[in-house]
C-alpha positions, -999 to +999 in steps of 0.1 A: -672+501-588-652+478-568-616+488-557-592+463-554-581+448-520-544+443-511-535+406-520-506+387-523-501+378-558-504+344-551-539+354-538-545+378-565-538+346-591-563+322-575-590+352-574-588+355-613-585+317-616-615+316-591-634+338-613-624+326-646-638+290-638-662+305-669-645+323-698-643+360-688-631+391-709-604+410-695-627+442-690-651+414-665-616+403-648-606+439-644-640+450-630-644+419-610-605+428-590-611+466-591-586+473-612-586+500-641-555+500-659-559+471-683-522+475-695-505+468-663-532+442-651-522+421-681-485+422-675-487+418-638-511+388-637-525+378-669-498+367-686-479+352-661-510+329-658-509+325-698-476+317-696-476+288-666-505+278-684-529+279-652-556+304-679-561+297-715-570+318-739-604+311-763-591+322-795-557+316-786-546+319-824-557+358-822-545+366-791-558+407-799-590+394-812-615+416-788-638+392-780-608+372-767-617+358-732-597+337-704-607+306-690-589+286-662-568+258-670-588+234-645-560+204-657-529+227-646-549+241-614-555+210-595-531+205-564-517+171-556-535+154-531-526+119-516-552+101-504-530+073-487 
């Protein structure tokens, strides 16, 4: 098992987005950052990401639904780049 390294949230956030680039449960995003409390986890980074709409959900009208899975927001991710 994995243990989680110290990252700065920002850090953190573009890990899970990193990962997520294929729809992941929460138990694979926990196990993928090392974490184990999924309750916290959720709060501290999930649903920030939910919320500024940089991770979607895939059953986003059962947000509980177990199979429920993330998915980055690739539309929301990209950073401005000019090409000039």
């Amino acid at each position: 098992m994995k243990t989680h390294k110290k990252r700065t949230r920002n850090a953190q956030e573009d890990f899970i987005l990193g990962f997520c680039r294929e729809a992941r449960s929460l138990k694979e995003i926990l196990e993928y950052c090392g974490y184990k409390n999924a309750r916290s986890f959720r709060e501290k980074y999930i649903n920030p990401l939910l919320k500024n709409k940089k991770l979607k959900m895939t059953i986003p009208e059962q947000p509980k639904n177990r199979n429920q899975k993330y998915i980055a927001n690739i539309e929301n991710n990209k950073k401005s780049i000019d090409f000039k």
